[in-house]
C-alpha positions as CSV (number, residue, x, y, z in Angstrom):
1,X,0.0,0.0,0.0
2,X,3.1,2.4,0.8
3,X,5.6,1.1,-0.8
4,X,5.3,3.4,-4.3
5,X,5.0,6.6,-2.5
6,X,8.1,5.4,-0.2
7,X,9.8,4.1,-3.1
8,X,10.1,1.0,-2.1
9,X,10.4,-2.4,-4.2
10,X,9.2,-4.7,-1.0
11,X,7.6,-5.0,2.4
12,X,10.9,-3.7,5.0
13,X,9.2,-4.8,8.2
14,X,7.5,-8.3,7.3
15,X,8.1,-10.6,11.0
16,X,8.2,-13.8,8.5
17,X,12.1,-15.3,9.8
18,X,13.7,-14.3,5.7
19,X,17.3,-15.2,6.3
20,X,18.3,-12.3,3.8
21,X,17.0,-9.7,6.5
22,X,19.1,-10.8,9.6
23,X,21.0,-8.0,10.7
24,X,24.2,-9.4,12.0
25,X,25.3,-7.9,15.1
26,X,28.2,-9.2,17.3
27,X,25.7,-11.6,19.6
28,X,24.2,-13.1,16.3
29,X,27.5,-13.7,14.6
30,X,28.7,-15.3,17.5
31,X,25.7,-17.0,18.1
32,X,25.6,-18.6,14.8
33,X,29.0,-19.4,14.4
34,X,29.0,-21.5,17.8
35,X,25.2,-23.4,16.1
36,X,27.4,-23.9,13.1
37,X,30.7,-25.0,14.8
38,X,29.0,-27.4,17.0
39,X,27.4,-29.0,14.1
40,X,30.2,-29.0,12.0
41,X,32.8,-30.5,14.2
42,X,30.3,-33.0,15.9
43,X,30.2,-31.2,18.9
44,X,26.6,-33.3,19.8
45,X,24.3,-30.9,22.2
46,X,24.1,-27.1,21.2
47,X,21.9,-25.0,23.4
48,X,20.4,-21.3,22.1
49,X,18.4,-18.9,24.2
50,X,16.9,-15.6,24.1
51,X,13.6,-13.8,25.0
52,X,10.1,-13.4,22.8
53,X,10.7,-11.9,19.5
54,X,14.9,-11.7,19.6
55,X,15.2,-13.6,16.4
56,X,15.9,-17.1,17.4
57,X,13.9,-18.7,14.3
58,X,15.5,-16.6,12.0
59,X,18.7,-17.6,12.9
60,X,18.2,-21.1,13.1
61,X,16.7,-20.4,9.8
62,X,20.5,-18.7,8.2
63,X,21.8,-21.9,10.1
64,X,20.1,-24.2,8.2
65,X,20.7,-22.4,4.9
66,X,24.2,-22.3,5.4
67,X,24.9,-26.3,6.3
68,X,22.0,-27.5,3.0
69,X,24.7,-25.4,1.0
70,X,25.8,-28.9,1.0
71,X,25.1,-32.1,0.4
72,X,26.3,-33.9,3.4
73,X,23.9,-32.6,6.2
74,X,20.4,-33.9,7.1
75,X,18.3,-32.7,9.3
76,X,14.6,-33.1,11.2
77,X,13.3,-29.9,12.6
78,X,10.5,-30.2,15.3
79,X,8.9,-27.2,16.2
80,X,5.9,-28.6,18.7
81,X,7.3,-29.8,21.7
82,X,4.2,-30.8,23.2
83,X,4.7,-34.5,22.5
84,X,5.1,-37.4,23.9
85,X,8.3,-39.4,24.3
86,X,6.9,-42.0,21.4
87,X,5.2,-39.5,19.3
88,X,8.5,-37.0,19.5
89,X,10.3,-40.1,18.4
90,X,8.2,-41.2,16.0
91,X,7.8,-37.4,14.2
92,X,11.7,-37.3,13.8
93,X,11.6,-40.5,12.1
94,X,9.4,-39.5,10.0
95,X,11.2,-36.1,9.4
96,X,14.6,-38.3,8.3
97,X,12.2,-40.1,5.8
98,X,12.3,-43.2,7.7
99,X,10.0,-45.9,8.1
100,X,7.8,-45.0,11.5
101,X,4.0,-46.2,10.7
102,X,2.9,-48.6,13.8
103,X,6.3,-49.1,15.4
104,X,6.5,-48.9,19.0
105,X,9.8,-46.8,21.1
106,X,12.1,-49.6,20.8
107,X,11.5,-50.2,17.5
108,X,11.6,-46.1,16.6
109,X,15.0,-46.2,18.7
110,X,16.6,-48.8,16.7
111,X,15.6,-47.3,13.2
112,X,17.4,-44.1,14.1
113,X,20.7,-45.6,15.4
114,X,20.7,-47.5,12.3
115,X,20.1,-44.7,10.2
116,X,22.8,-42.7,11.9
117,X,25.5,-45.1,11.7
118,X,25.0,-45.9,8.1
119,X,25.2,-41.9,7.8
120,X,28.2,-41.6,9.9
121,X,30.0,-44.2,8.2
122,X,29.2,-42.5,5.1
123,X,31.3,-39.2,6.6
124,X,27.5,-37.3,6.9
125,X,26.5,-34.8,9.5
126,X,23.1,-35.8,11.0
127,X,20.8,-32.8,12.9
128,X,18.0,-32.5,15.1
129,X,16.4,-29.2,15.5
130,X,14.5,-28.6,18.5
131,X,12.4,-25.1,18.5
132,X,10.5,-24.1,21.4
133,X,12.5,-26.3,23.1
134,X,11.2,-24.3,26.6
135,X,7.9,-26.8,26.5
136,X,9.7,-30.1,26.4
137,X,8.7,-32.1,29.2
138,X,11.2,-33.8,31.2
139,X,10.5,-36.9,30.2
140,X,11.2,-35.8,26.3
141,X,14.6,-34.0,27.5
142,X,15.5,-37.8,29.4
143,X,15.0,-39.2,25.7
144,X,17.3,-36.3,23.7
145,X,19.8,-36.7,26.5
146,X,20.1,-40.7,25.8
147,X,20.1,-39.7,22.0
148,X,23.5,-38.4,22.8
149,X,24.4,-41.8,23.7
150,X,24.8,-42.3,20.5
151,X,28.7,-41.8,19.5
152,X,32.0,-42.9,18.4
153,X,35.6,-42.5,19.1
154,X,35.5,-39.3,17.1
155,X,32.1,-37.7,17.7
156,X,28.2,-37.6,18.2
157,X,26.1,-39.5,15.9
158,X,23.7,-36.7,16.3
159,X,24.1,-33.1,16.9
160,X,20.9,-31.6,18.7
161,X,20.0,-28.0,18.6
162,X,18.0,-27.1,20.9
163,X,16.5,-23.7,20.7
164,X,13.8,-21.3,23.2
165,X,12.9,-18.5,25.5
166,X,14.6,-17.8,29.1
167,X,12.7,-20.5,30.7
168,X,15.2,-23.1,28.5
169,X,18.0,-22.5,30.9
170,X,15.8,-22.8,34.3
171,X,15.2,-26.1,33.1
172,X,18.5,-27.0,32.0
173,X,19.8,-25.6,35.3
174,X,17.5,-28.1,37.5
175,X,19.1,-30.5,39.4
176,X,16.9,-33.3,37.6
177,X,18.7,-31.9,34.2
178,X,22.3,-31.8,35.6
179,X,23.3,-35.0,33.2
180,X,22.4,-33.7,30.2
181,X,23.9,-29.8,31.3
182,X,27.0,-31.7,31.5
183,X,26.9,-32.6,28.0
184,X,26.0,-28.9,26.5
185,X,28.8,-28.1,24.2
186,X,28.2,-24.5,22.7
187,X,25.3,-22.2,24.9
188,X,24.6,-19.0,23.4
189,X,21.8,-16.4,24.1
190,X,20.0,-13.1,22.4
191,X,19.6,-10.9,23.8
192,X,17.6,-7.4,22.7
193,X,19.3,-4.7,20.5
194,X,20.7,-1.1,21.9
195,X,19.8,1.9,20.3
196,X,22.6,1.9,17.7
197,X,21.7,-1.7,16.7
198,X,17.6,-0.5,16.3
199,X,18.9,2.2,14.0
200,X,21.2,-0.5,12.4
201,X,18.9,-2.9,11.7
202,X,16.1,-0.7,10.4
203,X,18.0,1.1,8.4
204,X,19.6,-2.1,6.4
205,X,16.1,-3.4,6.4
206,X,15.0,-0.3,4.3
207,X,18.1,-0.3,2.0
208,X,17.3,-4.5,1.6
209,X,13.7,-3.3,0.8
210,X,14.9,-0.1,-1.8
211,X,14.8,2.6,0.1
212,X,18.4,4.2,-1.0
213,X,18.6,8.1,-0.7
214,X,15.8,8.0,2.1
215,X,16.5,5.3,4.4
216,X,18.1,8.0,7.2
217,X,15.4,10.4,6.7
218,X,12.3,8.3,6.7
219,X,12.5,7.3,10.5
220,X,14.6,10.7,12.1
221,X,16.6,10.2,15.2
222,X,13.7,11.5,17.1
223,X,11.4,8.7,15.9
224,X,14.1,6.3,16.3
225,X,14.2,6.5,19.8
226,X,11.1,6.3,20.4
227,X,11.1,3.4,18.2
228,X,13.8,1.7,20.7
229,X,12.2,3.3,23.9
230,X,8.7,1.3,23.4
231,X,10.1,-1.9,21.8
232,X,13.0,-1.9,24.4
233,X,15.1,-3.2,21.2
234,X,12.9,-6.8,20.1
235,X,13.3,-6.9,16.7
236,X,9.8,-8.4,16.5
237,X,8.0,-5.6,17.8
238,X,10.5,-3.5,16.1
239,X,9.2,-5.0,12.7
240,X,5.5,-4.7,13.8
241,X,5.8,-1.0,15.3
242,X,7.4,0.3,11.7
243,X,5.1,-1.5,9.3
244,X,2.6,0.2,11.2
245,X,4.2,3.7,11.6
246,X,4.4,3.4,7.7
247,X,0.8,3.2,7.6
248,X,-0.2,5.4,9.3
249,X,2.8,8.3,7.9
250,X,1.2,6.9,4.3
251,X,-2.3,7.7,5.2
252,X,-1.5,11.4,6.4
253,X,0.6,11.4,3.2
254,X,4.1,12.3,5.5
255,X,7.5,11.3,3.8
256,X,8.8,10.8,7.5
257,X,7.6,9.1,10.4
258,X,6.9,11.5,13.3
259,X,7.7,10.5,17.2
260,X,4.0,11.3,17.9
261,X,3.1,8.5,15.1
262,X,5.1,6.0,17.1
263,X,3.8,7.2,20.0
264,X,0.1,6.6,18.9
265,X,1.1,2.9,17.8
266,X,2.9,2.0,20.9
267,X,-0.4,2.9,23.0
268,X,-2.7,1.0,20.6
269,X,-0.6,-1.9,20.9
270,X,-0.1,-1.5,24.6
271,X,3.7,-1.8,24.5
272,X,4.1,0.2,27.7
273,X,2.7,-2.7,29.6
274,X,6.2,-4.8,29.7
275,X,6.9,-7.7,32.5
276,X,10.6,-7.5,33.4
277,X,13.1,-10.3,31.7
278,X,16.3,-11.3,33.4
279,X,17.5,-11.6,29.7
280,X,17.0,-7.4,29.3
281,X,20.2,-7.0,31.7
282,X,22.8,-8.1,29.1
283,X,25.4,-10.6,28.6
284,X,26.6,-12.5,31.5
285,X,30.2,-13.6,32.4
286,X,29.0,-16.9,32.0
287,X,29.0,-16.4,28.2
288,X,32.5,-16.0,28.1
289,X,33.6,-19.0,26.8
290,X,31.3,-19.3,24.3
291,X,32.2,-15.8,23.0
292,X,35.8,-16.7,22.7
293,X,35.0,-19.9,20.7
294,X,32.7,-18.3,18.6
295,X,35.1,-15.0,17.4
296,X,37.6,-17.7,16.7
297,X,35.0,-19.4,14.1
298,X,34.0,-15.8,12.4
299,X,37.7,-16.6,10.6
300,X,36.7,-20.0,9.5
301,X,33.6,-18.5,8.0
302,X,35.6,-15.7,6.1
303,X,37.8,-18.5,4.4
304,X,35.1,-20.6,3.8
305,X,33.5,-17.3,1.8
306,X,36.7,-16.9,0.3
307,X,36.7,-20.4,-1.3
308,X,33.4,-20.2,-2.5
309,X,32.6,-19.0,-6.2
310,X,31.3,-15.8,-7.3
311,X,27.9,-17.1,-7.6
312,X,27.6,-18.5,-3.9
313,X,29.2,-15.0,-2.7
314,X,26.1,-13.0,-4.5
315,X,23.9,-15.4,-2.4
316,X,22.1,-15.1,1.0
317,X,25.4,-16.2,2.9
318,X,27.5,-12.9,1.8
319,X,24.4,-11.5,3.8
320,X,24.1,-13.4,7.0
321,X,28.0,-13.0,7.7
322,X,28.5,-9.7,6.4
């Protein structure tokens, strides 16, 4: 509706997880680059956190572009974990393409160690992705933690992502958990963006969408934070906040959006009505180790770029670790 009279070619502010929108901070290069490194070297158990709305999908999403790039990594992506033990096994069965109709756990159990052997063998990398992983019960958390069982000499079998909100790493914390806490290789987190990241990552989402000569002056600095002020940085409500503040700038014919506009939304949307997260504080020392892992892998991805052909540099993957 806007986008000829902002000159736009596409929708800037769309909350579908597109990989080519990610705006790579600090946190979500280092965050994907511990996902991928974990996979890659076999690593088994990978754990990523963050609160409502921080972009967990989409990065999982840029994760799994990058490892299809080839042809050596399968992977079964469960996004429902309200399942039970047998019906979680039996749905990533199914998502491997395996036989699973009428088969009971032990059965399920033995299909999949089968099928990840005869992949290992083979020199393949084998995935589960676990999103929402803050609903598993504890009995589906005993079953991943005894798919890790399944190893060699030289590595897991299966690497396991496991992806969700805060309430992730209560859970993993418990005392009932402590086995499989052990066995957590790589544990990242997102957390919301500051006020130069919201200007950041609107802006590139503008120039992404065609907005060239304008994109500075179509939300001023005035605008901008108030922008960051009411969606205390969630790219989420970032996204839904702009689309609307488009809208409503288009139907009053503006060329910028005014703080007043932003204003308006964030009262119709109720976004001053917030419930304090322990994940709003920042980093903790705890991610230390992960941090210094993951800066270490941002070289492997720039040689793996520089190895690729022009045609896969034009792609996505220039984008995501740009």
């Amino acid at each position: 509706m806007y986008k000829s009279f902002y000159n736009l070619k596409s929708n800037p502010f769309e909350i579908t997880p597109d990989p080519s929108f990610l705006f790579p901070t600090k946190q979500h290069n280092e965050a994907l680059a511990a996902l991928y490194y974990g996979v890659r070297r076999h690593k088994g158990f990978v754990v990523l956190t963050g609160e409502v709305g921080t972009g967990k999908t989409l990065l999982l999403r840029c994760l799994l572009q990058l490892l299809t790039r080839s042809n050596d990594v399968a992977y079964a992506y469960v996004f429902n974990g309200r399942l039970s033990p047998v019906e979680f096994l039996h749905y990533i069965a199914c998502d491997f393409g395996l036989p699973a109709a009428s088969k009971n756990k032990s059965e399920l159990l033995h299909e999949l160690a089968r099928y990840l052997i005869s992949r290992a063998q083979k020199g393949l990398t084998t995935v589960l992705v676990v999103d929402e992983a803050h609903q598993l019960s504890p009995s589906i958390l005993e079953e991943i933690r005894l798919l890790t069982n399944l190893e060699t000499a030289h590595g897991k079998l299966l690497q396991i992502l496991l992806v969700g909100q805060p309430e992730l790493d209560d859970r993993l914390d418990s005392l009932d958990l402590r086995q499989l806490k052990q066995r957590i290789a790589f544990r990242s987190r997102l957390v919301p963006l500051d006020l130069g990241e919201t200007k950041g990552y609107i802006e590139r989402r503008l120039q992404l969408a065609g907005a060239n000569s304008h994109t500075t002056t179509l939300f001023p600095t005035q605008a901008l934070a108030a922008i960051h002020r009411y969606t205390r940085g969630i790219p989420r409500l970032i996204n839904t906040v702009c689309e609307n503040a488009l809208i409503a700038a288009y139907a009053k014919q503006m060329r910028a959006v005014t703080p007043e506009i932003i204003e308006d939304i964030s009262t119709n949307f109720r976004l001053g009505v917030v419930h304090a997260s322990r994940y709003d504080i920042g980093p903790s020392s705890d991610d230390i180790e992960v941090r210094k892992a993951a800066r270490t892998l941002l070289d492997l991805y720039d040689r793996l770029l520089k190895t690729a052909g022009p045609r896969d540099r034009s792609e996505n993957t220039s984008e995501v670790l740009s």
